[in-house]
N, C-alpha and C positions, 0 to 999 in steps of 0.2 A: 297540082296537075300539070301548070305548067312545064317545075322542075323535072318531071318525071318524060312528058312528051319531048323532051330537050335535052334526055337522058343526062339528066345530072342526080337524078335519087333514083335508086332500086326501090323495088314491093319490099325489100327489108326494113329500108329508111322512110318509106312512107308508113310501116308498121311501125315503128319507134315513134315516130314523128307524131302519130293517132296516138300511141298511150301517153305521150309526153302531155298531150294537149288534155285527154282522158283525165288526166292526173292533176290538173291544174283546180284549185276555185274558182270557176268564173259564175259573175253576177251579169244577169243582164240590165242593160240602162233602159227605162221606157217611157222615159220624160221626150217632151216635147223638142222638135229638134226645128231652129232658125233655120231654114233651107238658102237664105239669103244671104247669110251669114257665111254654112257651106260655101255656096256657089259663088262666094266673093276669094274664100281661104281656097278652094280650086283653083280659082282663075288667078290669081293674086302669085299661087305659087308651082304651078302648072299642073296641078293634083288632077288622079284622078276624083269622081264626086267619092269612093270609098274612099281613098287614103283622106280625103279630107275631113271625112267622118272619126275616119279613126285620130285624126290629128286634135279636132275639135272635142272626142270623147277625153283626151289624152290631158288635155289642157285644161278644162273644165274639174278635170278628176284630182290634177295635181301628180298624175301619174306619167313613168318614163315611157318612151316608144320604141319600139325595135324594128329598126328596120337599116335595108342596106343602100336605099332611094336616096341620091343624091337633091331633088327635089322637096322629098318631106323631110330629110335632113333639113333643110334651109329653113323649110313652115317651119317647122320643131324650134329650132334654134329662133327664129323671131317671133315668137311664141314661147319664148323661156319653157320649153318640153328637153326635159332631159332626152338623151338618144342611148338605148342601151347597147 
């Protein structure tokens, strides 16, 4: 939503962008989450509490992260998180 109020994606790219996502296997995680933990990997690397979720899911999991955050680039990499 952002991209789009910032006109950087058309209702086409955000119609692609749905079935890409549509198309994907996602599992959801619903294990217990260290909130303490979170909110140290936030603050530690200027995260918002999501990206530090997803950083923490990422890591845990063994799995790479994609993103183009100069900030969760950095958790990632001191977090041995590949960056896709």
């Amino acid at each position: 939503l952002n991209a789009q109020r910032r006109k950087r994606i058309d209702t086409t790219g955000i119609q692609q962008g749905i079935a890409l996502i549509d198309g994907l296997d996602v599992e959801v995680d619903l294990r217990p989450i260290d909130l303490s933990a979170i909110h140290q990997l936030a603050t530690r690397y200027r995260l918002t509490v999501y990206d530090a979720l997803y950083l923490d899911l990422a890591a845990r999991e063994g799995v790479g992260l994609a993103t183009h955050d100069d900030d969760l680039k950095r958790g990632a990499k001191a977090k041995n998180v590949t960056i896709i």
